[in-house]
N, C-alpha and C positions, 0 to 999 in steps of 0.2 A: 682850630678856629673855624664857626661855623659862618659860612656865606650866605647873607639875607638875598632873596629876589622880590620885586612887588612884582606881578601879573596884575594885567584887568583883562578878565574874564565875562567870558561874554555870558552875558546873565541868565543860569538855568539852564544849561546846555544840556545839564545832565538829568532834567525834567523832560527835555525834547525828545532826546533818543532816549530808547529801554534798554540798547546797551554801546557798549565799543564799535561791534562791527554795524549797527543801523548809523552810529555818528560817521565810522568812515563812508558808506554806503551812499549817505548826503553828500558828502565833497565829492564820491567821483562820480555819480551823475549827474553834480554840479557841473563839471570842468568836464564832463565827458567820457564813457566807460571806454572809447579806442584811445583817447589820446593819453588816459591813465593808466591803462594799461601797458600800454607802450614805454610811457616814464617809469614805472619799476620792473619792466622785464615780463609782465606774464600776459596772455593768451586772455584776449576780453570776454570769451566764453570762461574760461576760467574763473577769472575774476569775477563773473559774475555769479558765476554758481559759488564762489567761497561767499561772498558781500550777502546771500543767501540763507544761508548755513546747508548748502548741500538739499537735497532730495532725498526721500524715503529711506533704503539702508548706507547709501552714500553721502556721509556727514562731511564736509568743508569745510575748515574754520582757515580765516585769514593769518600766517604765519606772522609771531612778531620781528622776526626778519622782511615781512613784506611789509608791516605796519611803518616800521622806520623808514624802510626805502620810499612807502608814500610821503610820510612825513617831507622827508628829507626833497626828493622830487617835486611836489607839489606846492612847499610851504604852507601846508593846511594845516594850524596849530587846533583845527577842531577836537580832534582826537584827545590830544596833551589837555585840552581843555576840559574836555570832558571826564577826564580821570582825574584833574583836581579839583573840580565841580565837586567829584559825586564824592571822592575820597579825602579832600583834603580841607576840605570846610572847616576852620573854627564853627564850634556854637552862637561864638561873640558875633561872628559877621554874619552868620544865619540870620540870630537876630536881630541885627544890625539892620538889614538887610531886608526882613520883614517890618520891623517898625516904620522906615522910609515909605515903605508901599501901602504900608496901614495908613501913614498919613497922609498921603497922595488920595489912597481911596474916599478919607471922611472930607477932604476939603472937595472930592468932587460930591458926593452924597451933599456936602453944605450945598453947593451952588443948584444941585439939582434943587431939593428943600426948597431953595427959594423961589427960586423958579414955578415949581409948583405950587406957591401960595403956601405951603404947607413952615416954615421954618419959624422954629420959636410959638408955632400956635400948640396950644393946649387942645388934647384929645377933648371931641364933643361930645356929650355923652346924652343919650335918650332919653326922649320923655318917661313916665311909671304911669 
């Protein structure tokens, strides 16, 4: 038996960040690179050279051992969010989801239109 979950997801996340570790990079110098580092165990120079991806032949990547530990410490579902942003999207709620913003934009484009004298008039066209 499979178990349904709804999430609301905070919109685009996975447009903000380019990847996993810039999304977590946001929450801990949101909250703080001493006091996050400290909530999962590692050294805030550390941290911050992994949240980085390391220097020149010295590559870092954030362990998913430390990924969960932020999770879990922090309650920052950024992360989670952003992996089903980017990975788990129906098509339908895509465009779902674009249609809503399509029509948001043309009822603002009407108000502007009117605003500018411009709505419902007929292109004017030159004398010959």
């Amino acid at each position: 038996m499979a178990a349904q979950l709804t999430l609301t997801l905070e919109e685009g996340i996975s447009r903000r960040h380019r990847s996993l570790r810039e999304c977590m990079a946001a929450g801990v110098y949101q909250r703080g690179l001493a006091r996050t580092a400290a909530d999962i165990d590692v050294a805030p120079s550390k941290l911050s050279e992994k949240l980085s991806g390391g220097t020149g032949d010295r590559v870092r990547d954030v362990s998913v051992s430390e990924l969960e530990r932020y999770i879990e410490a922090t309650g920052d579902l950024g992360p989670v969010h952003y992996l089903v942003d980017k990975f788990l999207r129906s098509p339908d709620a895509v465009q779902a989801a674009a249609m809503a913003q399509m029509q948001q934009q043309l009822q603002a484009l009407a108000a502007l239109m009117q605003q500018a004298g411009v709505a419902g008039a007929a292109p004017k066209r030159g004398r010959r």
